[in-house]
N, C-alpha and C positions, 0 to 999 in steps of 0.2 A: 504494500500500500504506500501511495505518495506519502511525504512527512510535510516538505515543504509546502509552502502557497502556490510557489514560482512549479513547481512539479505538480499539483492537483489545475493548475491551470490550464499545464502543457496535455496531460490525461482529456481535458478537455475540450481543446481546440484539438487531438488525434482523434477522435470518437466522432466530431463533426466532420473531418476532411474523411476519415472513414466509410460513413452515413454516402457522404457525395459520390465520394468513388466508386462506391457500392452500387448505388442508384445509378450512375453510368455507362458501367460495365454490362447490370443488369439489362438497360436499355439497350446498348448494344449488340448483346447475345441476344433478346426479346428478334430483334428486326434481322440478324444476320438468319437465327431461326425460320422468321419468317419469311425471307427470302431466298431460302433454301427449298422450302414448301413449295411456295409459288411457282418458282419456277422448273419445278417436276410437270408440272401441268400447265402455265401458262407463261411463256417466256417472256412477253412482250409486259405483261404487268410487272413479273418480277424486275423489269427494265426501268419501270415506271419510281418502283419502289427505290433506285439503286439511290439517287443524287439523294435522298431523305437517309438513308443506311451513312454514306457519303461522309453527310456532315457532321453526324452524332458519333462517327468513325474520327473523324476529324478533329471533334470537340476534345475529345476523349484523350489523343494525342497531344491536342495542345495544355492540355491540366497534366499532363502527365501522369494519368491512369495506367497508359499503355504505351508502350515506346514507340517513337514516328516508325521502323522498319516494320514491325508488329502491323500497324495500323495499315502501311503500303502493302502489305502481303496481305489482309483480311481485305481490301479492295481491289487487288490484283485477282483474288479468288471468287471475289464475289463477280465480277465483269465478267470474267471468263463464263462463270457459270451463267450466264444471264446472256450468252450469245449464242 
């Protein structure tokens, strides 16, 4: 357990960047998921979907959830599959 102030604060602000990253990631896998689906059966929607997958790929990368090469390779795979 923290003892300090300066330590139960820091416990704090990691539980919320946490919470964020979590919710990102989450989102990310949600739409990669569901552009996996889609384009089993309709490729031109899962096209549709891609520039949305894209940016939340994107976002994620820039907060540094996930590494930019990480992020190039989950959109290099996602394209491919969506042609």
């Amino acid at each position: 357990m923290p003892i300090t102030q300066s330590a139960k604060k820091a416990i704090r602000g990691s539980l919320r960047r946490q919470a964020s990253n979590n919710s990102r990631k989450r989102a990310m896998k949600e739409i990669i998921k569901k552009i996996e689906k889609v384009s089993k059966t309709d490729k031109k929607e899962a096209f549709k979907m891609l520039s949305s997958a894209f940016a939340i790929i994107d976002k994620a990368a820039k907060k540094n959830v996930i590494k930019k090469n990480n992020a190039a390779r989950k959109k290099s795979r996602l394209s491919r599959l969506t042609r």
